[in-house]
C-alpha positions in Angstrom: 22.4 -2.7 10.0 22.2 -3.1 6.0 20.2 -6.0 5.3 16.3 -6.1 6.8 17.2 -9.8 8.3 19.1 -8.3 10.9 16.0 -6.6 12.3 15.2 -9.9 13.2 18.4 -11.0 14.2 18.8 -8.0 16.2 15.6 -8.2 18.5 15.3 -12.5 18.8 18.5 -11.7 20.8 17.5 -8.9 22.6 14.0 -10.2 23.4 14.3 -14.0 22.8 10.8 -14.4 24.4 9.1 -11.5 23.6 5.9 -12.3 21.6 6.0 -10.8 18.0 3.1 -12.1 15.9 -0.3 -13.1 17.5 -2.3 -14.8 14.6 -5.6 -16.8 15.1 -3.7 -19.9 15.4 -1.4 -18.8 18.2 1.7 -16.6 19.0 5.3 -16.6 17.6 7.6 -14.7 19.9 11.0 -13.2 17.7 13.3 -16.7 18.7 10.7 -18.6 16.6 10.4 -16.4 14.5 14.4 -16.4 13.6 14.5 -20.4 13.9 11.5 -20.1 11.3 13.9 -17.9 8.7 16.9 -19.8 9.7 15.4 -23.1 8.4 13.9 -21.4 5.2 17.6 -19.9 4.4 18.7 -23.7 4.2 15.6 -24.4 1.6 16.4 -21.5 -0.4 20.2 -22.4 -0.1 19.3 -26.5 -0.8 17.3 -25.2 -4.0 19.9 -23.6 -5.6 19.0 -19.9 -4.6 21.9 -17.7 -4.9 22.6 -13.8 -4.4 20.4 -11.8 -6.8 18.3 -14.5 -7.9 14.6 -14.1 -7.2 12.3 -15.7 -5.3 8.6 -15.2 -6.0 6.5 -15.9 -2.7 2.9 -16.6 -3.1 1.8 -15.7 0.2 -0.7 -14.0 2.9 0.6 -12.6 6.2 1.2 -15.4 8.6 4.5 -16.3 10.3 5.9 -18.6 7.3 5.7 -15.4 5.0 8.0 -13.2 7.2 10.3 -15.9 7.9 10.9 -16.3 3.8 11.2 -12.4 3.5 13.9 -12.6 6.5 15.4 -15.8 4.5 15.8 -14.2 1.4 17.5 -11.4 2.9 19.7 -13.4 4.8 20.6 -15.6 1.6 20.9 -12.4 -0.5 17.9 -13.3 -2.9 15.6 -10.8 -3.6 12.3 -11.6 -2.9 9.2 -11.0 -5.2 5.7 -10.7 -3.1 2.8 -11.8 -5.3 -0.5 -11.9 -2.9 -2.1 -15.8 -3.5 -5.7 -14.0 -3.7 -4.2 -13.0 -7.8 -5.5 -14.8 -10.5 -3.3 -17.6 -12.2 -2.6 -15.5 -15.5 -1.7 -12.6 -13.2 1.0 -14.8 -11.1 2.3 -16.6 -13.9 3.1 -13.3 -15.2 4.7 -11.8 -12.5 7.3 -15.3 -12.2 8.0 -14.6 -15.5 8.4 -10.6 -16.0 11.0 -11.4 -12.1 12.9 -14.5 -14.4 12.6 -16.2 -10.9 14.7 -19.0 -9.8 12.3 -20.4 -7.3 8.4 -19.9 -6.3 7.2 -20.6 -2.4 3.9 -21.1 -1.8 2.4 -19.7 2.2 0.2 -23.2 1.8 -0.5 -23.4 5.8 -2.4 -20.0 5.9 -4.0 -20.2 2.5 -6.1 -21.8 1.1 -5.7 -19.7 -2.2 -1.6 -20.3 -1.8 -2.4 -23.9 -1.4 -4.2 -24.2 -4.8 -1.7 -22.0 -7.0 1.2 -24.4 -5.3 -1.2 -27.6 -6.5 -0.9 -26.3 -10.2 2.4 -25.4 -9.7 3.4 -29.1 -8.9 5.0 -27.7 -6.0 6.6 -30.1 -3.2 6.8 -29.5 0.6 10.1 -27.4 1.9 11.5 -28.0 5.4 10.1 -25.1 7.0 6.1 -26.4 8.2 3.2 -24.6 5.7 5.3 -24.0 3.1 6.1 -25.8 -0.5 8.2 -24.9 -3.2 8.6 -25.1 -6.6 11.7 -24.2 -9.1 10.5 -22.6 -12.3 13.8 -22.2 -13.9 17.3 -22.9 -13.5 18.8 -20.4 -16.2 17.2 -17.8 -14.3 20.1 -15.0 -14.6 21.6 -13.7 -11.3 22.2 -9.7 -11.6 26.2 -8.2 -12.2 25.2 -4.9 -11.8 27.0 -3.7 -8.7 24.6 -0.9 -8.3 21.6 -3.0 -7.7 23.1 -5.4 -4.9 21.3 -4.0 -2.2 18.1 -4.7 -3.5 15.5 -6.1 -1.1 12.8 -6.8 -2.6 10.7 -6.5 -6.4 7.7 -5.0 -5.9 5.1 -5.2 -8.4 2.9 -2.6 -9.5 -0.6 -3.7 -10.0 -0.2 -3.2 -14.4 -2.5 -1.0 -15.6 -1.4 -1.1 -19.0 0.6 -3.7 -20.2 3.3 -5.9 -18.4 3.7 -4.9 -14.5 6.9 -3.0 -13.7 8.8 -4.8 -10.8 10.1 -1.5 -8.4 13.8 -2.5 -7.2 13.1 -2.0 -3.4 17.0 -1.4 -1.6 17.4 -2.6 1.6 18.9 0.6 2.9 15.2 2.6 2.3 13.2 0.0 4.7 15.7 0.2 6.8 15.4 3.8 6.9 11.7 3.7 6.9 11.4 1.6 9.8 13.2 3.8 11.9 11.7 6.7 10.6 8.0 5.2 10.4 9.0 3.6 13.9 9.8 6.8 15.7 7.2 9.4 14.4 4.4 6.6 15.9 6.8 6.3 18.9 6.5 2.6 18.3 7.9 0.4 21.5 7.7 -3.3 23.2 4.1 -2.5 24.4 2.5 -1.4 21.3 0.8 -3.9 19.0 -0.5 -2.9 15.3 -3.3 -4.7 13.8 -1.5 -6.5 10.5 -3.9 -7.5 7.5 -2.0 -5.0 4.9 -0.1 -7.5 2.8 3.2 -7.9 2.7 3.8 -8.2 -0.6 3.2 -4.9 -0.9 5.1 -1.3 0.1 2.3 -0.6 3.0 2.8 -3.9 5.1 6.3 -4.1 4.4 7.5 -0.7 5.5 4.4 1.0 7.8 3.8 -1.9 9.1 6.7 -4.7 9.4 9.8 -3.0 9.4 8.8 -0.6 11.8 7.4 -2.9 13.9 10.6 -4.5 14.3 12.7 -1.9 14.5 10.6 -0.3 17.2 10.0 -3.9 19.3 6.5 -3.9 18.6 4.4 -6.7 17.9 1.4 -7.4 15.0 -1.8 -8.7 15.0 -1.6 -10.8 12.0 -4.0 -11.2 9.9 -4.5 -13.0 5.8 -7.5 -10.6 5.1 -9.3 -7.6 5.9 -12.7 -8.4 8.4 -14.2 -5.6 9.7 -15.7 -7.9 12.2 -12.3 -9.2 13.4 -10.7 -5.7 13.1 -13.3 -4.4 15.8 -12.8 -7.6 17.5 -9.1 -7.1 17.8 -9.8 -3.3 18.9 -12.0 -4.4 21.7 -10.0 -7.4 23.2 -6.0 -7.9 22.0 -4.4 -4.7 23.3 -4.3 -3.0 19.4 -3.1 0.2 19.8 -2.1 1.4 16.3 -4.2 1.1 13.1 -3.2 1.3 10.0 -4.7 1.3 6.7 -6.2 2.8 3.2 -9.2 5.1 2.7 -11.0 2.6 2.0 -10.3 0.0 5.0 -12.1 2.9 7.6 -15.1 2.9 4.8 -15.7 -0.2 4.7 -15.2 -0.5 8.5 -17.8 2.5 9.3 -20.2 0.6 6.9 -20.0 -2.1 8.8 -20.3 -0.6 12.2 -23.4 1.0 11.0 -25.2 -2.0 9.2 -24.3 -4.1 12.1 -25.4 -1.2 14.6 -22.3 -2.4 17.0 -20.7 -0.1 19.7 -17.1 0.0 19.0 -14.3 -0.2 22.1 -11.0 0.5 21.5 -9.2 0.9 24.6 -5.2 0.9 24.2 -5.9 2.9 20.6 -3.7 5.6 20.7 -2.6 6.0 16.8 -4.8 6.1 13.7 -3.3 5.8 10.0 -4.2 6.1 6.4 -2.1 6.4 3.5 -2.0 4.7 -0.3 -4.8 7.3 -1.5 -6.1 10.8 -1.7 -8.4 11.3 1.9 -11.3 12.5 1.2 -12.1 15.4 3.9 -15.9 13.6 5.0 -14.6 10.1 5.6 -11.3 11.7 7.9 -14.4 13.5 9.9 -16.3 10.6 9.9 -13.1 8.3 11.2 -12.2 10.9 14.0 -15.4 11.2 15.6 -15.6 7.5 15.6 -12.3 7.0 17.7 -12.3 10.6 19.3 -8.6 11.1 18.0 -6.4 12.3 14.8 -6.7 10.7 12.0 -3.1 10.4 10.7 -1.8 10.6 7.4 0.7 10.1 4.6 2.1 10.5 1.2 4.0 7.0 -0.3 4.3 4.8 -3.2 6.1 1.8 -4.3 8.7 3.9 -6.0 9.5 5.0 -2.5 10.2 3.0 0.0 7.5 4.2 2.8 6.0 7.4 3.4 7.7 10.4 2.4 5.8 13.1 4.2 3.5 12.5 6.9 1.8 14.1 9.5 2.9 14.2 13.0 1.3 13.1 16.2 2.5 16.2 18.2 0.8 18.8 15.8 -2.3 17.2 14.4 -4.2 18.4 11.4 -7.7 19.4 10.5 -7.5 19.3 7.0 -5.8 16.7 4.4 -2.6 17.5 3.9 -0.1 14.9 4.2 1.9 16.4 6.3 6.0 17.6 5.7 8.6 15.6 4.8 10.5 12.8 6.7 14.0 12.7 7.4 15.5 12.2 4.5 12.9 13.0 2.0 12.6 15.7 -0.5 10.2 17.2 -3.1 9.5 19.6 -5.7 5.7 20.3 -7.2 6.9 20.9 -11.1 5.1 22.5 -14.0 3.9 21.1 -16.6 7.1 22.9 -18.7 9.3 21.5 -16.1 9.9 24.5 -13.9 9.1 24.5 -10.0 5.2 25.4 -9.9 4.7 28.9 -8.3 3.9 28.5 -4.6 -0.2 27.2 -3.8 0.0 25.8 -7.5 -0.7 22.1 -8.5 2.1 20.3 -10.7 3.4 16.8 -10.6 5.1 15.9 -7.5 8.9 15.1 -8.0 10.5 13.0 -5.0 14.2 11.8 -4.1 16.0 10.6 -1.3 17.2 7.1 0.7 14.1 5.1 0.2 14.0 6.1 -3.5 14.1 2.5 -5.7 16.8 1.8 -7.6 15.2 1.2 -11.0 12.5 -1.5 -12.6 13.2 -4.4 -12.6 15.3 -5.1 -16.5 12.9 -2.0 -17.5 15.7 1.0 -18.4 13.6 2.5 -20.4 10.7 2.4 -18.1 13.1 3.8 -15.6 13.9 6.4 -17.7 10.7 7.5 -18.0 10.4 8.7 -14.5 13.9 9.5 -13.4 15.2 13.2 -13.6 17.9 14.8 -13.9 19.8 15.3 -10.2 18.4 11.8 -8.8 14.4 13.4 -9.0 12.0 10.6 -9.5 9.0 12.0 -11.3 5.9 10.6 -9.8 2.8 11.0 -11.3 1.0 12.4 -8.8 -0.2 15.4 -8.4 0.0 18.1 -5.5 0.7 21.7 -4.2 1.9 22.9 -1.0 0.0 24.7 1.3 1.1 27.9 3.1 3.0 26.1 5.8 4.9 23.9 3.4 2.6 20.7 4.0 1.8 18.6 1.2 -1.5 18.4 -0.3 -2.1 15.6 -2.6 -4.4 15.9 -5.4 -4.9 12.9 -7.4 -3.1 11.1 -10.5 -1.4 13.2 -13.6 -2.6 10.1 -15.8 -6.5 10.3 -14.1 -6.7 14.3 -14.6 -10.0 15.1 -16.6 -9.4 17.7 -19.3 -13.2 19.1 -19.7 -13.4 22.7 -21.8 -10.0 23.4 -21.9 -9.9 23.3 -18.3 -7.8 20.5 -15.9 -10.1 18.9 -13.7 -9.2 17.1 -10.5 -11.4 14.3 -9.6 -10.4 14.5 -5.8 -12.2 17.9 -5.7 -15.0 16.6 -7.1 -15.0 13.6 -4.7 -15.1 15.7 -2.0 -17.8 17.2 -3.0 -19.9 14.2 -3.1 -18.5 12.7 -0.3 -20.0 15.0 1.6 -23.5 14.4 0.8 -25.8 12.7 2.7 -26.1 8.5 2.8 -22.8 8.5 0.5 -20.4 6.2 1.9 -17.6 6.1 -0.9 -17.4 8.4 -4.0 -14.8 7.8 -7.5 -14.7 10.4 -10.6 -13.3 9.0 -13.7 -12.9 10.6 -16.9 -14.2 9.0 -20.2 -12.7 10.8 -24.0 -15.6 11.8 -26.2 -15.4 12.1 -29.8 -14.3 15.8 -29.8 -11.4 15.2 -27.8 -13.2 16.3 -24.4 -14.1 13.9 -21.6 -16.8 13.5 -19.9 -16.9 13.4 -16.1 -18.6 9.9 -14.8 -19.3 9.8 -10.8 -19.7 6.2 -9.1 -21.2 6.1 -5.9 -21.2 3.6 -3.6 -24.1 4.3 -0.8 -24.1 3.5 3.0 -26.3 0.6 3.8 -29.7 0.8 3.2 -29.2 4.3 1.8 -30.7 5.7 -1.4 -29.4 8.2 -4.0 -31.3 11.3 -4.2 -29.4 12.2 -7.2 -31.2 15.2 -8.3 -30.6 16.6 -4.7 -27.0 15.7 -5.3 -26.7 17.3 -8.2 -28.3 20.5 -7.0 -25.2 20.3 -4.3 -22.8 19.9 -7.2 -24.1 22.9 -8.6 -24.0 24.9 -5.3 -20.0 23.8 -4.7 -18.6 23.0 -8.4 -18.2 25.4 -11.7 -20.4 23.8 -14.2 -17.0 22.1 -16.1 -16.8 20.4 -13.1 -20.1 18.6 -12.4 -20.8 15.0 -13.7 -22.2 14.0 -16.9 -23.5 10.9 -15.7 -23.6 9.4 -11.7 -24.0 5.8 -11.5 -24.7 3.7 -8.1 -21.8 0.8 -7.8 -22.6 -1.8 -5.0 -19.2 -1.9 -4.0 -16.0 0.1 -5.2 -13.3 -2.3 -7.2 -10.1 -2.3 -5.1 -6.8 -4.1 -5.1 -6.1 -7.1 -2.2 -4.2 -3.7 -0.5 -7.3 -1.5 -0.5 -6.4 0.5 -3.1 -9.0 1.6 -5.5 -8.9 0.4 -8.8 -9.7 3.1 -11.0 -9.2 1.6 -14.6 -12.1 -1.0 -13.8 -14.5 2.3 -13.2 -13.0 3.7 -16.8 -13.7 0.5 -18.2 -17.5 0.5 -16.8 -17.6 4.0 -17.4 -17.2 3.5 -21.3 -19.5 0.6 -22.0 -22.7 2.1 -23.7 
């Protein structure tokens, strides 16, 4: 295969009847499913779509969303997920950093879709829940050879400046999918629970292309409910869960505040990825289901996980596992030199599911790319004695405090550990002599309070003194994107206000 469409193609003939998608409203099995993305390759085709053009889709999960991924494949346009829960500036961006031929709109499933497509003066397409609008028609198809077997532009959530769209090639999610489908042993009776969007790396890979390529089937969902999510454990056959840090945090909270018993009785394969795991909220999560909690090391820039852990030889602590077929890495120094082994550096990455550039961004690309094909990631990590990965944090969110690097993750831990916390985040804040000052925000469990002095005297029991928190501040709730990912730069911003 060498286009993701043909996933679909592959398996609505195989297993014509076979229900893929279970969604509130009812079931799509894989024929519908391909009659779905066969109708919205004609509106794409009727709207003047062509190969290389893109198509932004402002969308939740349902049914109509995959069938315009599988569409765009099909009619060689590279599709640009934008999730309809963003803010109108922050769309309006995007279709204008991807020059995009055409917009569609998931208006069926969303109401948020429904009202960026009502200011878009969108019109109805042929395929049901769906409306379109063109926004320009000089949008510039691509000549580079090179980038023809891009899938998709994925992009990154901006956190300074203009949002770098990550050329996703059809040959990593292929690769992925297989990869993903067969560590997780994925097959025809297996059924994820779906509310990771799919306009972003996470739902597309973990969860959709392995799916398919495996035979499963998803729960589909628009949003995350911890309420449905147990729901869904207890009474539709889930047995794979998947999801960041923060999706089992705010599912324990709930569990607890609600004082409900959890059943989960097909379960058989837990997941996190998208974020450094804190070792207190893995404990937490595998006493809750009685099994591994699984996990792995992605990004955007890659397309899927390139290491993770594997379901034959569990693991106690946090590492993310080894690498995937495929998949390689280096842990560099800071003077560009291979760290010496146990020693955090910047993690370096290449292999098939690497992207194939940003979007009209060369010299954003060149920022990251290395010489012999290494993409320079930003993240930080060591490996451990056994050649697992261990991921500590973001190069950019490193505190330097008294001439010493500080690693928030450590500190996290730290706190995460401590009685009534449900969620910890360390940011870093310059002062006027060019140190910065370490800022905690804590999020507590429901009806918690923060001893902080007692916290502190932990800090100082399990942290150097360069280490420990200026200030600690109580946060309701933790910022996070529509993915789960935590939003960092919105604690910075907090963190310097006087």
């Amino acid at each position: 295969m060498r286009r993701i469409h043909e996933l679909l193609e592959a398996r609505a003939a195989r297993t014509p009847d076979a229900v893929f998608l279970f969604e509130h409203g009812g079931t799509t099995t894989y024929a519908a499913l391909q009659a779905m993305a066969d109708v919205a390759a004609q509106d794409l085709l009727a709207a003047g779509v062509r190969p290389t053009d893109r198509v932004v889709l402002v969308a939740e999960n349902c049914a109509a969303h995959i069938a315009l991924l599988m569409a765009c494949s099909r009619v060689g346009a590279w599709s640009c997920g934008v999730n309809a829960r963003m803010s109108p500036g922050e769309v309006a961006a995007i279709v204008e950093r991807a020059d995009a031929r055409l917009c569609c709109f998931t208006t069926g499933a969303s109401e948020s879709a429904a009202q960026h497509a009502q200011r878009a003066g969108a019109v109805p397409a042929t395929l049901p829940g769906v409306m379109h609008s063109a926004v320009r028609a000089d949008a510039r198809t691509e000549p580079d050879a090179a980038l023809a077997d891009t899938a998709a532009i994925i992009f990154t959530s901006g956190t300074s400046g203009t949002p770098k769209g990550v050329m996703v090639s059809h040959r990593g999610l292929l690769h992925f999918g297989r990869v993903s489908a067969g560590v997780r042993a994925l097959g025809e009776h297996d059924r994820a629970y779906a509310f990771l969007p799919m306009t972003h790396i996470f739902g597309i890979g973990t969860v959709l292309m392995a799916a398919l390529t495996g035979g499963a089937s998803l729960v589909l969902r628009g949003t995350f409910s911890p309420a449905d999510m147990l729901q869904a454990l207890a009474s539709e056959q889930v047995s794979n869960l998947l999801g960041p840090p923060t999706m089992y945090a705010r599912l324990l909270a709930h569990i607890d505040a609600a004082h409900v018993v959890p059943r989960f009785p097909q379960l058989r394969y837990v997941y996190t990825g998208s974020a450094p795991l804190d070792p207190a909220l893995k404990q937490r999560v595998e006493r809750l289901f009685g099994q591994p909690l699984h996990y792995g090391y992605g990004l955007s820039e890659y397309a899927g996980s390139v290491f993770l852990t594997r379901t034959e030889s569990p693991r106690t602590d946090t590492a993310a596992g080894h690498a995937v077929e495929g998949g390689e890495a280096r842990i560099v120094a800071a003077d560009g030199t291979d760290a010496a082994p146990g020693d955090t550096g910047e993690i370096w990455l290449r292999g098939p599911g690497l992207m194939l550039g940003y979007f009209r961004d060369a010299a954003a690309t060149a920022q990251v790319m290395r010489p012999g094909g290494w993409y320079a990631s930003g993240d930080l990590g060591r490996f451990g004695e056994d050649g697992a990965l261990f991921v500590v944090g973001r190069l950019k969110e490193m505190i330097i405090r008294s001439g010493f690097n500080v690693y928030p993750a450590e500190i996290e831990a730290v706190i995460g550990r401590f009685a009534g916390v449900h969620l910890s985040a360390v940011v870093g804040v310059p002062e006027a002599d060019g140190n910065e000052q370490i800022v905690a925000f804590v999020e507590m469990k429901p009806g918690a309070v923060l001893d902080e002095a007692a916290l502190r005297a932990q800090l100082v029991e399990h942290l150097s003194p360069y280490k420990r928190p200026a200030r600690i501040e109580v946060i309701d709730a933790m910022p996070t994107t529509a993915n789960g990912k935590l939003l960092k730069r919105e604690l910075q911003a907090r963190a310097r206000q006087p």
